[in-house]
C-alpha positions as CSV (number, residue, x, y, z in Angstrom):
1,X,-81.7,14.3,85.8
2,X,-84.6,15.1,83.7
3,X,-86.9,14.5,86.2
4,X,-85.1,16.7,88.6
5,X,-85.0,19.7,86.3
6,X,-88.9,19.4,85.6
7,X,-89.6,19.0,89.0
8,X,-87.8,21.9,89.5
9,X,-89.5,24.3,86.8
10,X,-92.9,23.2,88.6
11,X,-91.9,24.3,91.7
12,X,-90.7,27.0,90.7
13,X,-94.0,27.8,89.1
14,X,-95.7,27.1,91.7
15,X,-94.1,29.5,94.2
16,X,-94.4,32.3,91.2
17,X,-98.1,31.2,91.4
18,X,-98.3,31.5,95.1
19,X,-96.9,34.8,94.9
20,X,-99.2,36.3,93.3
21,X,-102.1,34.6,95.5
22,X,-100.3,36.7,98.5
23,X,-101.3,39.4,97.2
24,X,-105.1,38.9,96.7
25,X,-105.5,36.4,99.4
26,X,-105.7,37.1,103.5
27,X,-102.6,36.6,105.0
28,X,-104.7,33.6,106.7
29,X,-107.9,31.6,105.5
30,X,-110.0,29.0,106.6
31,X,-111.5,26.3,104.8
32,X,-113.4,23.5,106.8
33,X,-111.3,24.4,109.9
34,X,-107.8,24.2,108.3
35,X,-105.8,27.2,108.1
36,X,-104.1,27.9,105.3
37,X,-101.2,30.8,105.0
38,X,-99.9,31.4,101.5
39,X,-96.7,33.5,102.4
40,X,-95.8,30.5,104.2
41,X,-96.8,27.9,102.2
42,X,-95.0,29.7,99.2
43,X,-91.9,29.8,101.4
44,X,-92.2,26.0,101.9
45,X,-92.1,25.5,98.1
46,X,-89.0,28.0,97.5
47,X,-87.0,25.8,100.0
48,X,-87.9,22.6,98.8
49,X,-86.8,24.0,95.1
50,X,-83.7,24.9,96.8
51,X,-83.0,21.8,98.6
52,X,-84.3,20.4,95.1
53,X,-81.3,22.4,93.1
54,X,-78.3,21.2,95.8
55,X,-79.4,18.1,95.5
56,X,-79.3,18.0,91.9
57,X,-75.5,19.7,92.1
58,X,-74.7,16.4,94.4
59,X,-75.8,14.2,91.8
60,X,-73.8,15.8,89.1
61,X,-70.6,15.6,91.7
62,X,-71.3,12.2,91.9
63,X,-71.1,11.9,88.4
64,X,-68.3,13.4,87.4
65,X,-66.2,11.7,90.6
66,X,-67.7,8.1,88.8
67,X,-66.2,9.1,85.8
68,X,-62.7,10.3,87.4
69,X,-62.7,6.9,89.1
70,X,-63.4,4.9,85.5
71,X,-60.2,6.8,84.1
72,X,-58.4,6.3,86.6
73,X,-59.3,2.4,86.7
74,X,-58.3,2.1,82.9
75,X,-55.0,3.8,83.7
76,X,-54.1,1.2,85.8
77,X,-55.0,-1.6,83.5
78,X,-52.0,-3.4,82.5
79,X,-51.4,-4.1,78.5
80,X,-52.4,-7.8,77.8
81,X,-49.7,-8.6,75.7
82,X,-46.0,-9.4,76.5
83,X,-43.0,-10.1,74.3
84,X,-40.4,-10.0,76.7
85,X,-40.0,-13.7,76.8
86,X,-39.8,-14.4,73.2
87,X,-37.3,-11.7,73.0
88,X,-35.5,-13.2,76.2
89,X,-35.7,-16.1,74.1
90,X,-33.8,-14.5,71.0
91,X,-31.3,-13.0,72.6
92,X,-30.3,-15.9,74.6
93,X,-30.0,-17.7,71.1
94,X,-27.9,-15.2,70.1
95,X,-25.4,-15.5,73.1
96,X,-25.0,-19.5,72.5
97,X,-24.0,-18.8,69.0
98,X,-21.2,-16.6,70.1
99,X,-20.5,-19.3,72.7
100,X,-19.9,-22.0,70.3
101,X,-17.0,-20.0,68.8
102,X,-14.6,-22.7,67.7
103,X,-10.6,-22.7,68.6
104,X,-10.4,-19.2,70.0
105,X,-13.4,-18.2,72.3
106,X,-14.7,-14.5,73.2
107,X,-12.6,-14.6,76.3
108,X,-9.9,-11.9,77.3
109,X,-7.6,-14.6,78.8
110,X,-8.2,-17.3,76.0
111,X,-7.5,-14.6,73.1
112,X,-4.2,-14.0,75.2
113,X,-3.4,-17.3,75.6
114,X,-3.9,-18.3,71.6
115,X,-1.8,-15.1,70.3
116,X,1.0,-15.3,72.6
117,X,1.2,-18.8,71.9
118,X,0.7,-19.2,67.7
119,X,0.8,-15.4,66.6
120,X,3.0,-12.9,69.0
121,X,5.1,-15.8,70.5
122,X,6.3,-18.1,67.2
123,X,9.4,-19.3,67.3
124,X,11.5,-18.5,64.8
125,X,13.8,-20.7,65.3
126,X,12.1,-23.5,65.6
127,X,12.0,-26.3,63.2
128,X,10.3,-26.5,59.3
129,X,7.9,-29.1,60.8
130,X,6.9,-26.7,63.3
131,X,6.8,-23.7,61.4
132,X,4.2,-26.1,58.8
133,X,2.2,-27.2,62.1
134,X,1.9,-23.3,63.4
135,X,1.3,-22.0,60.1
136,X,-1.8,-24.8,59.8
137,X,-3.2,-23.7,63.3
138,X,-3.7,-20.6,62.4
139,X,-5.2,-20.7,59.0
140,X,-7.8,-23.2,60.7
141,X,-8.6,-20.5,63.5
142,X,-9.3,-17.6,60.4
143,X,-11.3,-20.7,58.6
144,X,-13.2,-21.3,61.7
145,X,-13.8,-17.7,62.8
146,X,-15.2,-17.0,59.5
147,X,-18.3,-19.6,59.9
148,X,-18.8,-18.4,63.5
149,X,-19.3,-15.2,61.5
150,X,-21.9,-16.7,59.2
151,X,-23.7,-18.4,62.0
152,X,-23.9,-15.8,63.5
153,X,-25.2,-13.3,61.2
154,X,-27.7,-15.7,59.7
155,X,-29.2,-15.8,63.2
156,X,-29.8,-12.6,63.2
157,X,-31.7,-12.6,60.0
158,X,-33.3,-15.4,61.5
159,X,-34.9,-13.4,64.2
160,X,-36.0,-10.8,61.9
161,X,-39.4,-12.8,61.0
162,X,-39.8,-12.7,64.8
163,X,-38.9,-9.1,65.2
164,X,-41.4,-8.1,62.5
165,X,-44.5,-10.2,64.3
166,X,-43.4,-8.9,67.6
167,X,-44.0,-5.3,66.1
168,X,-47.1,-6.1,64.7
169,X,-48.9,-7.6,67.6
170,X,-47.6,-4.5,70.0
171,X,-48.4,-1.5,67.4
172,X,-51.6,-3.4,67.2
173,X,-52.1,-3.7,71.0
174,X,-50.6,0.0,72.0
175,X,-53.7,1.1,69.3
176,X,-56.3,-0.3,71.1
177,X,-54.5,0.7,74.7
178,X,-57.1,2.3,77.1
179,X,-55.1,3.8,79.3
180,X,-52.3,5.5,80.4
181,X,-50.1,2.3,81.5
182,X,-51.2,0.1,79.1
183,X,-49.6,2.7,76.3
184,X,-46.7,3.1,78.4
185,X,-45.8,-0.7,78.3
186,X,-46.3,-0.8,74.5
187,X,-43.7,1.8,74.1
188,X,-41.5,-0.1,76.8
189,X,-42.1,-3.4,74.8
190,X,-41.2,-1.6,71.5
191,X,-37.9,0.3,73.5
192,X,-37.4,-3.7,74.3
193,X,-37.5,-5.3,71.0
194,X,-35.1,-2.3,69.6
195,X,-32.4,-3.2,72.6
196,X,-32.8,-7.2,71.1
197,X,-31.9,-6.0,67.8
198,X,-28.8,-3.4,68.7
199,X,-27.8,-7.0,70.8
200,X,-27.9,-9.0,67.2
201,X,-26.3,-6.6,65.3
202,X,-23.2,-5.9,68.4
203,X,-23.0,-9.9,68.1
204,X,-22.9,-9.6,64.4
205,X,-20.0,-6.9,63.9
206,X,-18.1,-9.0,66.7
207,X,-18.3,-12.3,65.0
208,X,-17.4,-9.9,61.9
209,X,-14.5,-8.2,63.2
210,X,-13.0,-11.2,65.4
211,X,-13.0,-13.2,61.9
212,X,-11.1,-9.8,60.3
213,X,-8.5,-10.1,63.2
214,X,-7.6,-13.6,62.6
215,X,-7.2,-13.2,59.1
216,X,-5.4,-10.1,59.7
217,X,-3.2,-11.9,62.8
218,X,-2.7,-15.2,60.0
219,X,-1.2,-13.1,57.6
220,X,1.5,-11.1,59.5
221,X,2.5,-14.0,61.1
222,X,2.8,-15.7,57.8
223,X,5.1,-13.1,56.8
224,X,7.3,-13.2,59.4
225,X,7.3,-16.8,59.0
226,X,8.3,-16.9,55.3
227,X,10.9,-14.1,55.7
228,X,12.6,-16.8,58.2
229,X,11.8,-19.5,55.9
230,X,13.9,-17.7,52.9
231,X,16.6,-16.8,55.6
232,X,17.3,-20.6,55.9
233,X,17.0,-21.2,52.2
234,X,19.0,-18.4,50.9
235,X,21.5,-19.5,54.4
236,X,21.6,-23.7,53.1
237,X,22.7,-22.7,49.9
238,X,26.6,-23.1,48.6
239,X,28.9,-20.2,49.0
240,X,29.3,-20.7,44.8
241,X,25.8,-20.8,44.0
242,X,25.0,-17.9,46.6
243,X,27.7,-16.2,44.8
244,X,27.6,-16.7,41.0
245,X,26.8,-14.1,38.8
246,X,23.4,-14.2,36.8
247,X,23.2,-15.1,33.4
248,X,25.2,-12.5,30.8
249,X,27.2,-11.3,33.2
250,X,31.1,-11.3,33.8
């Protein structure tokens, strides 16, 4: 480009110079049987400075389409780091925790099954044994749905180490991103890893509130079962003693 430019001020120069030859020089001169014509010669240099100049205005073209091409390239790079399988990995960690639920599972038809058959559905008239045995089942399923609950959350605080890395290595990667799409895939990575977390903490309130429900279902139906169970008592006892006044009176 340099070059160009101070070929160009000599030419120019020069046809400056052959200008003002015209004017003290014969249109036409001789020397040694070669004729020489300044007005044209000086026209020759003035278009060879011109074709000089668009040539220089194609190189610059060229340049700036180079450079258009090496943005364009670096927008298309992809971001060479991934977490979407450890966080794949997480979450599906997360899911066989809730499947391991013991006694009742996180099924629609289960829950229905289990309530109609030890909470909605007990049979109050059925025998003291009976009344023990249901009374046992379901203090087992609050027990049990209470360390699902614990598993459960301290999974999720397990995967905190791993969320905090994961956020480390992609802030650090969507830093050095060159282009467009390779800071596009950071965010989407980051949007990802946020989506893991709401997913460990919707596991954690439902482990939560399904152990809340239990414990809530054991002690209404351990109500209705003692109001039975004093029914019978006060029922079994002698007309007399049923009858007889307390202590002091007459």
């Amino acid at each position: 480009m340099t070059i160009l430019k101070r070929d160009l001020a000599a030419a120019s120069a020069l046809v400056l110079a052959c200008a003002g030859t015209v004017a003290s020089v014969p249109a036409q001169a001789q020397f040694g049987g070669i004729v020489y014509d300044p007005s044209n010669y000086a026209q020759n240099v003035l278009t060879a400075a011109r074709t000089l100049e668009q040539i220089n205005n194609q190189i610059r073209m060229l340049q700036n389409q180079a450079h258009s091409l090496i943005n364009e390239a670096r927008n298309l790079e992809s971001l060479p780091l991934t977490i979407a399988q450890p966080l794949q990995d997480q979450i599906r960690q997360t899911q066989q925790l809730l499947q391991q639920a013991r006694r009742i599972a996180y099924d629609v038809r289960a829950v229905e099954t289990v309530f109609e058959r030890q909470y909605r559905g007990t049979t109050l008239g059925a025998s003291q044994q009976a009344m023990v045995d249901g009374a046992e089942a379901r203090w087992q399923n609050s027990v049990a749905a209470f360390e699902d609950a614990l598993k459960v959350q301290a999974g999720a605080v397990a995967n905190i180490e791993g969320s905090r890395n994961a956020i480390g290595k992609v802030l650090s990667a969507s830093q050095s991103a060159t282009g467009a799409l390779q800071a596009a895939q950071a965010g989407n990575q980051l949007l990802a890893l946020q989506a893991r977390q709401l997913a460990d903490l919707t596991a954690t309130l439902a482990a939560a509130n399904r152990a809340q429900a239990l414990d809530a279902a054991e002690r209404a139906a351990a109500k209705a079962q003692a109001r039975e169970q004093l029914r019978r008592f006060l029922a079994g006892r002698p007309r007399n003693v049923q009858g007889q006044s307390r202590p002091g009176g007459n």
